[in-house]
MILUMLO-551869 format. One record per residue (C-alpha): residue number from 1; z, y, x. Coordinates in steps of 0.1 Angstrom, whole numbers, plus 5000, padded with zeros to 4 digits. Layout:
# MILUMLO-551869
seq:NUM | Z:Z | Y:Y | X:X
...
END
This chain:
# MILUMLO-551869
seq:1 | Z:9487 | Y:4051 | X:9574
seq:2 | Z:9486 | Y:4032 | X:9539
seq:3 | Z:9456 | Y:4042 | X:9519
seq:4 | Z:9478 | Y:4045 | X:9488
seq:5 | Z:9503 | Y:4069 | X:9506
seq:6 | Z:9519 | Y:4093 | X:9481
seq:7 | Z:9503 | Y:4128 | X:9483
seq:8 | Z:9531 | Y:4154 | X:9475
seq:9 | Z:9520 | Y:4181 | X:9449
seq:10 | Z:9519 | Y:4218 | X:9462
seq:11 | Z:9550 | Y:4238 | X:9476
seq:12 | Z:9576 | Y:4246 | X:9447
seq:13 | Z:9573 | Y:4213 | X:9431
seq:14 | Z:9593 | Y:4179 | X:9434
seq:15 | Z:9585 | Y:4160 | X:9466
seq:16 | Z:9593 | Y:4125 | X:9458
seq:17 | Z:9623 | Y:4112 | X:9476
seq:18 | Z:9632 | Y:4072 | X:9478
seq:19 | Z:9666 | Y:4060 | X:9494
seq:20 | Z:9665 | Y:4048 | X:9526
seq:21 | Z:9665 | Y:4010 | X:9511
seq:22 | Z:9637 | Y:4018 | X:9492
seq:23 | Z:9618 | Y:4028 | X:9526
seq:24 | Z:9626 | Y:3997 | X:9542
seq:25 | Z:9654 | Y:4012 | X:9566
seq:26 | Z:9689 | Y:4004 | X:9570
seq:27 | Z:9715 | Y:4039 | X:9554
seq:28 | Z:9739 | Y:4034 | X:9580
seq:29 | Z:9716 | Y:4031 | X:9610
seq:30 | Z:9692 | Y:4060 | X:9595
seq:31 | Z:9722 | Y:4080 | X:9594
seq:32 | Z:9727 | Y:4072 | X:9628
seq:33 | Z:9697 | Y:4086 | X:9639
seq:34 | Z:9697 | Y:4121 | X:9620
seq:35 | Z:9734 | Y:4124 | X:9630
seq:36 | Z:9720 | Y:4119 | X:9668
seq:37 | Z:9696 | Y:4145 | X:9659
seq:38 | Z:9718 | Y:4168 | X:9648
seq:39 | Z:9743 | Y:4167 | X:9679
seq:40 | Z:9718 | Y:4166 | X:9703
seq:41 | Z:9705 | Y:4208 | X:9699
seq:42 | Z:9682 | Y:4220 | X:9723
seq:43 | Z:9700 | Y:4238 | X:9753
seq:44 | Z:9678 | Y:4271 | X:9749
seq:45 | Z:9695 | Y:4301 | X:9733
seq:46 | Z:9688 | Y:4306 | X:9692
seq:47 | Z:9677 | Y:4341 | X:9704
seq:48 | Z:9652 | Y:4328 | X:9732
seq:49 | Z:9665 | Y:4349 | X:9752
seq:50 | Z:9691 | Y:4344 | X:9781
seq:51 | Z:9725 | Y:4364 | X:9783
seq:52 | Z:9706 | Y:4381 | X:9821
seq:53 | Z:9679 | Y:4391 | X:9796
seq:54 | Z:9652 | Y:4366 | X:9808
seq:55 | Z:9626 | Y:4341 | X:9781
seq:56 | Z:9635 | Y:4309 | X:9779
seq:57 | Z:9598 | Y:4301 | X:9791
seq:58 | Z:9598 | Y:4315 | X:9816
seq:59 | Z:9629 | Y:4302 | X:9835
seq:60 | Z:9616 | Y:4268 | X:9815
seq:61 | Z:9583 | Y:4273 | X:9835
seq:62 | Z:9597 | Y:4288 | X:9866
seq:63 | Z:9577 | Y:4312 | X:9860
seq:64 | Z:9576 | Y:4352 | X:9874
seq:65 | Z:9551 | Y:4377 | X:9886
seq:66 | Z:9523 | Y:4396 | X:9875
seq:67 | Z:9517 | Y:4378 | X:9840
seq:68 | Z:9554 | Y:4366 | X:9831
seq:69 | Z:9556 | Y:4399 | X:9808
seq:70 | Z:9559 | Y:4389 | X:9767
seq:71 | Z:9535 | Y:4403 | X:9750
seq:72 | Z:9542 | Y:4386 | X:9715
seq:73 | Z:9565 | Y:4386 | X:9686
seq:74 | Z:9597 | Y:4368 | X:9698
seq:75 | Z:9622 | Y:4360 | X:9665
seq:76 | Z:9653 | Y:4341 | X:9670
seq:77 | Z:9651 | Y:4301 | X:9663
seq:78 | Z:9672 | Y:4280 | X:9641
seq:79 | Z:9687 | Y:4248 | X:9645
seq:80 | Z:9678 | Y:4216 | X:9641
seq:81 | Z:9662 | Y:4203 | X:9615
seq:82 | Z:9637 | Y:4175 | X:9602
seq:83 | Z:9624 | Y:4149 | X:9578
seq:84 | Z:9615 | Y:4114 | X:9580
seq:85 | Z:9583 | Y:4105 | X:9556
seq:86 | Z:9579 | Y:4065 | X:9544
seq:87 | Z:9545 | Y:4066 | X:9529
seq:88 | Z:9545 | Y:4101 | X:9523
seq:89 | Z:9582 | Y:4101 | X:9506
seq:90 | Z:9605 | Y:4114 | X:9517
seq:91 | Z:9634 | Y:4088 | X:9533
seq:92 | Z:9654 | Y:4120 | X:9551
seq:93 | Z:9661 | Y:4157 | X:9557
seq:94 | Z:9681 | Y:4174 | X:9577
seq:95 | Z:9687 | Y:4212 | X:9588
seq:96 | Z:9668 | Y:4244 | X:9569
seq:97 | Z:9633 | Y:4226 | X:9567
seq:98 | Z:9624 | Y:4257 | X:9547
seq:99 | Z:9625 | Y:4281 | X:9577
seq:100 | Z:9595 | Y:4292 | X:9591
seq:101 | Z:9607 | Y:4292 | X:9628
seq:102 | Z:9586 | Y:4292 | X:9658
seq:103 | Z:9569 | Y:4260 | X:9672
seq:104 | Z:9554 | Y:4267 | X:9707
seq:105 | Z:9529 | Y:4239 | X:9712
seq:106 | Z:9526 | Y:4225 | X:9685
seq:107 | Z:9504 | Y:4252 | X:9677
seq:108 | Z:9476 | Y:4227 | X:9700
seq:109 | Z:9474 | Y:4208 | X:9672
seq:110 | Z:9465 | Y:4232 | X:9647
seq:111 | Z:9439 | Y:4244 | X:9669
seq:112 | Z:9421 | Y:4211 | X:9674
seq:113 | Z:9422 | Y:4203 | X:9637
seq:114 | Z:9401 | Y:4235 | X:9634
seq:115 | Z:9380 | Y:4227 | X:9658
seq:116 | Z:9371 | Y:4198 | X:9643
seq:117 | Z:9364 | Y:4216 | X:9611
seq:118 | Z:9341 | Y:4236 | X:9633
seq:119 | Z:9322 | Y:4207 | X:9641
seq:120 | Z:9319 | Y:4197 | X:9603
seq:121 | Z:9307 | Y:4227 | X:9593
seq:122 | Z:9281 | Y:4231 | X:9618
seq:123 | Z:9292 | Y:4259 | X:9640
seq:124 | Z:9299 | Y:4236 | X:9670
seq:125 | Z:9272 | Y:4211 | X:9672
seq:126 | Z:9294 | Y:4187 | X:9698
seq:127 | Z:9322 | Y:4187 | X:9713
seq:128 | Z:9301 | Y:4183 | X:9745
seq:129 | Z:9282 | Y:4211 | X:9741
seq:130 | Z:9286 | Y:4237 | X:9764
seq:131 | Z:9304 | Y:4266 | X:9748
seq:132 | Z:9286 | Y:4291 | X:9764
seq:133 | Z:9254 | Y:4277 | X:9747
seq:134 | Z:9270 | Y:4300 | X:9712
seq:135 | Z:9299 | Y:4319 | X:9725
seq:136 | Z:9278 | Y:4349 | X:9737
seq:137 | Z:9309 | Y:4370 | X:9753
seq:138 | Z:9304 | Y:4365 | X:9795
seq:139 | Z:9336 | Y:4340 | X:9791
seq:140 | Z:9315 | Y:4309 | X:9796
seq:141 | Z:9289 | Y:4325 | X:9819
seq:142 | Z:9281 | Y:4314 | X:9851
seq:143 | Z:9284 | Y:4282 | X:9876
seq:144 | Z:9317 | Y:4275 | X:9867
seq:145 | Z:9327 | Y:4286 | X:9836
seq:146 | Z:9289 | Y:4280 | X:9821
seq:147 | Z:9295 | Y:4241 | X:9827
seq:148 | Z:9325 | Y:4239 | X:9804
seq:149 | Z:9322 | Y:4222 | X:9771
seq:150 | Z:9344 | Y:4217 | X:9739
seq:151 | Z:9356 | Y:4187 | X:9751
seq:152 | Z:9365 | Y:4201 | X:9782
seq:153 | Z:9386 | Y:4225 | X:9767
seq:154 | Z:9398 | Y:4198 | X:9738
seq:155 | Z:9414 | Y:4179 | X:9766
seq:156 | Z:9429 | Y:4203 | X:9786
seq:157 | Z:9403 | Y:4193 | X:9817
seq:158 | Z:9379 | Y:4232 | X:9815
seq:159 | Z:9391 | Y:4243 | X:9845
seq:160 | Z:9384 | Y:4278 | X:9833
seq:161 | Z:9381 | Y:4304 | X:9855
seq:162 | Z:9394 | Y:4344 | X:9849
seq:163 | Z:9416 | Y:4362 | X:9831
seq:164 | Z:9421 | Y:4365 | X:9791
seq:165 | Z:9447 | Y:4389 | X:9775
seq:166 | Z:9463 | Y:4398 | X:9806
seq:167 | Z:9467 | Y:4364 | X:9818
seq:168 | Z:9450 | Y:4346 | X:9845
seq:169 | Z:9445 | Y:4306 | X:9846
seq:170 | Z:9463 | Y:4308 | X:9877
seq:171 | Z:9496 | Y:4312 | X:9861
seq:172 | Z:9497 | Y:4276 | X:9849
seq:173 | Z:9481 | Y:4259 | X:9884
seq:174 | Z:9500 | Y:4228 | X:9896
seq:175 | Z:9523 | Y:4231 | X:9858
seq:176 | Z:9534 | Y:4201 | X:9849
seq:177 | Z:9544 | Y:4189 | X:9813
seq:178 | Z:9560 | Y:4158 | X:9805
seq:179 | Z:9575 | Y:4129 | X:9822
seq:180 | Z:9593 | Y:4138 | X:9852
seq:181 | Z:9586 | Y:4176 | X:9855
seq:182 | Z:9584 | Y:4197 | X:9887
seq:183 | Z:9570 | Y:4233 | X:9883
seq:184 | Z:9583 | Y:4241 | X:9917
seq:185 | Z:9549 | Y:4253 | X:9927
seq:186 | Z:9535 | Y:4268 | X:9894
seq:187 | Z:9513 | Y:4301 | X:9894
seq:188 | Z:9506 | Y:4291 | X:9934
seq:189 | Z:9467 | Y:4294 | X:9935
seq:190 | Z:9443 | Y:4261 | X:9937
seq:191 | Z:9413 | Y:4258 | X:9941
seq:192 | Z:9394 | Y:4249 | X:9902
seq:193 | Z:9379 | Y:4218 | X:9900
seq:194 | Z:9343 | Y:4214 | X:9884
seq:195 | Z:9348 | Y:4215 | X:9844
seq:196 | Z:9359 | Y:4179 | X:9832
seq:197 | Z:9371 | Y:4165 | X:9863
seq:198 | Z:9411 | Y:4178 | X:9863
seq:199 | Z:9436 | Y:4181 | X:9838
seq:200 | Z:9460 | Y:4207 | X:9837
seq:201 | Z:9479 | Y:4214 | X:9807
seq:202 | Z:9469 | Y:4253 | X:9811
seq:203 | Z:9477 | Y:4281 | X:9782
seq:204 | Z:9455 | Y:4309 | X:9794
seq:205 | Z:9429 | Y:4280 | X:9789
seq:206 | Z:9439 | Y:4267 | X:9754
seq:207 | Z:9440 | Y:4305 | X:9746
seq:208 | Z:9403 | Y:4310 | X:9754
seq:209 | Z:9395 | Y:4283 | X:9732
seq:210 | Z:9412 | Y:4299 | X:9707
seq:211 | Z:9391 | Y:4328 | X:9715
seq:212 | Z:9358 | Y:4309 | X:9708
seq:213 | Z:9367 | Y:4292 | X:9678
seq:214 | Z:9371 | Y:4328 | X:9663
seq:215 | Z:9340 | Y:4336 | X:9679
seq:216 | Z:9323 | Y:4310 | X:9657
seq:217 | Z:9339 | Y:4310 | X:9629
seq:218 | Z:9339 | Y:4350 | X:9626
seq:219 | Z:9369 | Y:4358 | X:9611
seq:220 | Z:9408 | Y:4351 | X:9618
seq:221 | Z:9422 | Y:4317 | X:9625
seq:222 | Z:9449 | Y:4324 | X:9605
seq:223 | Z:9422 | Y:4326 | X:9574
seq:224 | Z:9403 | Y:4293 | X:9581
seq:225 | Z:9434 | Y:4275 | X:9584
seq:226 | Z:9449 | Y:4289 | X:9551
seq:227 | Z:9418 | Y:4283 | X:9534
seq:228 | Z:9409 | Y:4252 | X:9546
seq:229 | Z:9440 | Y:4232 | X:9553
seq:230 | Z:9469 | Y:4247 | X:9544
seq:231 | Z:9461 | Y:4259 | X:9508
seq:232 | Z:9450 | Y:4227 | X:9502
seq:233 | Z:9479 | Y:4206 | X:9510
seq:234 | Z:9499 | Y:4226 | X:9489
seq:235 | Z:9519 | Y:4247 | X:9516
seq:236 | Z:9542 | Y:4274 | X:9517
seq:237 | Z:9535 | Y:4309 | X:9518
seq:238 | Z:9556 | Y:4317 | X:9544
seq:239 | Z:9537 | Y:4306 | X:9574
seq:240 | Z:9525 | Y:4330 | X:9601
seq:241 | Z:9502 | Y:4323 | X:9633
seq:242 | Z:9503 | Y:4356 | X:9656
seq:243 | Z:9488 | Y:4363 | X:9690
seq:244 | Z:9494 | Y:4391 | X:9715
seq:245 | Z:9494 | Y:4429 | X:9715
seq:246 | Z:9468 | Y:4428 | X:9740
seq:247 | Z:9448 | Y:4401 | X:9722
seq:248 | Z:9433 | Y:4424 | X:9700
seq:249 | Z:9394 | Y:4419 | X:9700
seq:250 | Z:9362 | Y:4431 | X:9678
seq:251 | Z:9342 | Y:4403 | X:9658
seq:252 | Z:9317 | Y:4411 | X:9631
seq:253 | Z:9323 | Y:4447 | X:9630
seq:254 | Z:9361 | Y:4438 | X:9624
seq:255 | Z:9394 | Y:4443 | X:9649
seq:256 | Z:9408 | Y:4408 | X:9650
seq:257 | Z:9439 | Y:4390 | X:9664
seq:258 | Z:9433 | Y:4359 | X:9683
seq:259 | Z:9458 | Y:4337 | X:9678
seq:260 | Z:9480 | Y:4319 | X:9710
seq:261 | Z:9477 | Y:4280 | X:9712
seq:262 | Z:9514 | Y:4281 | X:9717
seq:263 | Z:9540 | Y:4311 | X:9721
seq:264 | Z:9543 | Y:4310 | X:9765
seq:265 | Z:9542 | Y:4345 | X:9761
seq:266 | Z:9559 | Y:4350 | X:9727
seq:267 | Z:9538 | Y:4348 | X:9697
seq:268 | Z:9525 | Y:4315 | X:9681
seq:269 | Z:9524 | Y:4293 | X:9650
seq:270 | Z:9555 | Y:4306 | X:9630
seq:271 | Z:9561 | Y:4276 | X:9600
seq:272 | Z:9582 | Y:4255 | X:9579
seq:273 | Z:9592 | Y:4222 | X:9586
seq:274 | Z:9582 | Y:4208 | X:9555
seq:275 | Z:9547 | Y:4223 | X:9563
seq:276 | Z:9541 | Y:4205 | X:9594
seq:277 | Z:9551 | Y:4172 | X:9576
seq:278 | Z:9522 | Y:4178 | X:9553
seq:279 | Z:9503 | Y:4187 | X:9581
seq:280 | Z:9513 | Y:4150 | X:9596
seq:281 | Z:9506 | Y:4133 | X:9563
seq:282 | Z:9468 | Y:4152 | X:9563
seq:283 | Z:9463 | Y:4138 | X:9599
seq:284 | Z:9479 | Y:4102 | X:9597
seq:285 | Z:9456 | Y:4096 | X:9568
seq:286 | Z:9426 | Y:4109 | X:9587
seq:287 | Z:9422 | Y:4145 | X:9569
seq:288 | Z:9426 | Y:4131 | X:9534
seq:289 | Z:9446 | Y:4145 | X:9509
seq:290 | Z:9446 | Y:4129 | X:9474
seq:291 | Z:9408 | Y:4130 | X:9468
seq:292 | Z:9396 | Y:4156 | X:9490
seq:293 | Z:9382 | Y:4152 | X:9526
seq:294 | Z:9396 | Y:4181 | X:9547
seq:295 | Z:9390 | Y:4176 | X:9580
seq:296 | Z:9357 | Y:4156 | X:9592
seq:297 | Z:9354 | Y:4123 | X:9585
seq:298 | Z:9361 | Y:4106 | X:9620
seq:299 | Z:9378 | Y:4132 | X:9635
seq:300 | Z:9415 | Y:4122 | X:9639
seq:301 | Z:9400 | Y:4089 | X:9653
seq:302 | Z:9378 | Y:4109 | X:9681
seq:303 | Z:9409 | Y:4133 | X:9683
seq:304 | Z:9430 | Y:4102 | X:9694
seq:305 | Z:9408 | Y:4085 | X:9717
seq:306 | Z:9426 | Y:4089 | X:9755
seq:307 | Z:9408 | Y:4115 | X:9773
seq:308 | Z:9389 | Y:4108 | X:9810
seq:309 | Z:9415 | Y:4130 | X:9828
seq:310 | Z:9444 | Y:4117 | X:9810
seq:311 | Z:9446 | Y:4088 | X:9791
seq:312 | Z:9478 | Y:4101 | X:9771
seq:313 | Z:9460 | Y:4127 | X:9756
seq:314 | Z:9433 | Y:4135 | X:9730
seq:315 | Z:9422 | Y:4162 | X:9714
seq:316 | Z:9453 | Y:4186 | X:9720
seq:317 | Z:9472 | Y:4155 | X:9705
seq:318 | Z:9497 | Y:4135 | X:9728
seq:319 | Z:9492 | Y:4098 | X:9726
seq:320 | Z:9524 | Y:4072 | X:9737
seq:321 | Z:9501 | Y:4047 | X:9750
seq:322 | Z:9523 | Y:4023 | X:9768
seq:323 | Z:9555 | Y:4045 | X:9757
seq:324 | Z:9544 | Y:4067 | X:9782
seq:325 | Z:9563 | Y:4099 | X:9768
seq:326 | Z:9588 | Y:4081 | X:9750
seq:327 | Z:9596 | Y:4044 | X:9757
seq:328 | Z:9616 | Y:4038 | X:9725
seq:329 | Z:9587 | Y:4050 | X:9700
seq:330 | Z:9556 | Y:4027 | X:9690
seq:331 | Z:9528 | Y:4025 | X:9719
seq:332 | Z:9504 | Y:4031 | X:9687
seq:333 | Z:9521 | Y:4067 | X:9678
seq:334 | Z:9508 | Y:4100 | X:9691
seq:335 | Z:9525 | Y:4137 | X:9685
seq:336 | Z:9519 | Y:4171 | X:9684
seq:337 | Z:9543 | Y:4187 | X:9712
seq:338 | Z:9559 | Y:4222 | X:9716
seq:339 | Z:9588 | Y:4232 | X:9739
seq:340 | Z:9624 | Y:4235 | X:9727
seq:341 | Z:9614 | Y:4204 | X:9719
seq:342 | Z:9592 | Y:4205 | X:9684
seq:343 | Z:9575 | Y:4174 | X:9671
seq:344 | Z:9550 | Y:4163 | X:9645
seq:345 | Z:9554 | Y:4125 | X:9652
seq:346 | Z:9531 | Y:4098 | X:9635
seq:347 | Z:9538 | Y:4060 | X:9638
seq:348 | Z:9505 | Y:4042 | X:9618
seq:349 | Z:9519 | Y:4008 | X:9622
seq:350 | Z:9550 | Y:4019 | X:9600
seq:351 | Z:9538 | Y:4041 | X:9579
seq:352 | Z:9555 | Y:4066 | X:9589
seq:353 | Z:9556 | Y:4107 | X:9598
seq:354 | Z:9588 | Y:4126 | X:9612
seq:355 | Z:9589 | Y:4162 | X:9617
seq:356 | Z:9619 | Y:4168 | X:9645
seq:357 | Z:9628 | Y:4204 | X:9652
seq:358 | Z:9651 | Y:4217 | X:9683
seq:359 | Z:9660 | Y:4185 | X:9700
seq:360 | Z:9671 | Y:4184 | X:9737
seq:361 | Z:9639 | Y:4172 | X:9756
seq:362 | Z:9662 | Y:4145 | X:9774
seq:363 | Z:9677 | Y:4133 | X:9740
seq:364 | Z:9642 | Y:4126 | X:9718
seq:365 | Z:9641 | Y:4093 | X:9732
seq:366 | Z:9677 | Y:4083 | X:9721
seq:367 | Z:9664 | Y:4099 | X:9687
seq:368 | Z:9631 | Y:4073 | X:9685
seq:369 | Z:9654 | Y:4045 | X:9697
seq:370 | Z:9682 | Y:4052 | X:9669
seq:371 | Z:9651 | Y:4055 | X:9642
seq:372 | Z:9628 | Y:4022 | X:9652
seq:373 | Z:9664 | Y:4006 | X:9648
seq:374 | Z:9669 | Y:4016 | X:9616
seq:375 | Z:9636 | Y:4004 | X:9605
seq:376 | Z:9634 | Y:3970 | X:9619
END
């Protein structure tokens, strides 16, 4: 992003707009593109909840048995909504960005900036460290799980082994997410692979390391983020990151929610659209805002870099290396990613952060294509 990008001022006041002109695109094509947006809503019901009574994620995931049960707040979801950001201005808005509606995924994200902050503040010495080395709890003991570092769980490759909130890793064996998905044989046991070796996008495993980031930072997730990125950008209020009734746990003395990295099993990062759009300006300029350093310095690069099991993703961040995920988007942008579909999108070479809400999967594409247009 441009060093001299605009930093909005706190939730309540003005966020500068500029016409699409002004922002280098053409009206008539940018309309083009929010209008495609609009028409193309996500197929899953507004309640999440199919008229036979069955979660959308679960007939998403194919998924049933044992752990299929919710065990999470589950609110009804809007419709779709967005903004477009030219140097942190904003060039468009569409839909209720104001809502604080559910974001499945996307929630990865969130998790991986606090991580970093982790890092910066000494509590994680590495991301290659092995987590059990300071998460003292029996989840990273032993000849599997005691191999498993930050990194590991970072990208998605632990390979963690047991069961967390209910939930076994097996539940997500042999999911697939992205590209040309077939979850026919999800929740059919594997064997694990050593730690680092496999990826598998795996929520029982992002969960855990949501589990040890509370663990070392000693307090709620919710709190760190408020304090140390949210607050600072100048978000809303009206934000809300909730885990499970059985995720309940005791740290410092205290009874303490851990938070979901996602909301598989209901739950998850509840938040305005014009939040994550700061959120994307904070991490397109590499955790800057205005004067202040937020996230380590360094980290959005190492967060970016292709991982060894899956050189489309970082650091809980999806990369579009080659236009891997979506052909029509610069190969240089990456994305945070939740089902329905919910993206934080960031394009460097243009300058550029969009925030799309409730977009058929098989319609973001046509969406990237209709925008890039607009801007050449």
């Amino acid at each position: 992003m441009s060093s001299s990008a605009y930093t909005p001022p706190p939730d309540g006041s003005s966020w500068d707009a500029i016409a699409p002109a002004a922002g280098g695109f053409n009206a008539e094509k940018l309309e083009a593109a929010i209008a495609w947006a609009e028409a193309s809503e996500s197929p899953w019901p507004r309640s999440l909840y199919y008229p036979d009574g069955r979660y959308v994620g679960n007939v998403e995931w194919n998924e049933s048995g044992p752990w299929s049960e919710i065990a999470g707040i589950v609110r009804p979801r809007g419709g779709p909504a967005g903004m477009i950001l030219k140097g942190g201005r904003i060039v468009a808005e569409w839909g209720d960005t104001r809502r604080a509606d559910v974001t499945f995924s996307v929630a990865k994200s969130y998790l991986s900036m606090l991580a970093g902050i982790a890092i910066g503040d000494g509590l994680i010495g590495s991301v290659d460290d092995r987590v059990g080395a300071t998460v003292k709890t029996g989840h990273f003991d032993g000849p599997h799980n005691g191999l498993i570092t930050w990194r590991h769980l970072l990208t998605q490759s632990s390979e963690w082994d047991g069961v967390l909130w209910e939930k076994s890793d097996q539940v997500d064996h042999f999911r697939q997410v992205g590209g040309a998905e077939n979850n026919k044989r999800k929740g059919e046991l594997r064997q694990r692979q050593t730690p680092g070796t496999y990826y598998e996008y795996n929520d029982v495993r992002v969960n855990v390391l949501a589990f040890a980031l509370l663990q070392r930072f000693g307090r709620p997730l919710p709190d760190v983020l408020r304090e140390r990125i949210m607050d600072p950008i100048g978000a809303s209020k009206d934000w809300e990151w909730h885990g499970y009734s059985t995720s309940w746990t005791e740290v410092a003395g205290k009874r303490v929610q851990s938070v979901s990295g996602g909301s598989h099993w209901g739950g998850g990062l509840f938040i305005p659209t014009r939040d994550h759009a700061r959120v994307g300006l904070l991490v397109a300029s590499n955790g800057r805002w205005g004067s202040r350093q937020l996230l380590p310095e360094g980290w959005m690069a190492q967060s970016l870099e292709p991982s060894a099991t899956n050189d489309g993703y970082g650091f809980l961040w999806w990369l579009n290396r080659g236009g891997r995920n979506y052909p029509s988007a610069p190969a240089d942008s990456w994305f945070a990613l939740g089902a329905g579909t919910n993206l934080i999108w960031v394009a460097p070479s243009q300058d550029l952060v969009a925030v799309v809400r409730w977009i058929d999967k098989a319609k973001a594409d046509g969406f990237f294509k209709r925008l890039m247009a607009a801007a050449a």
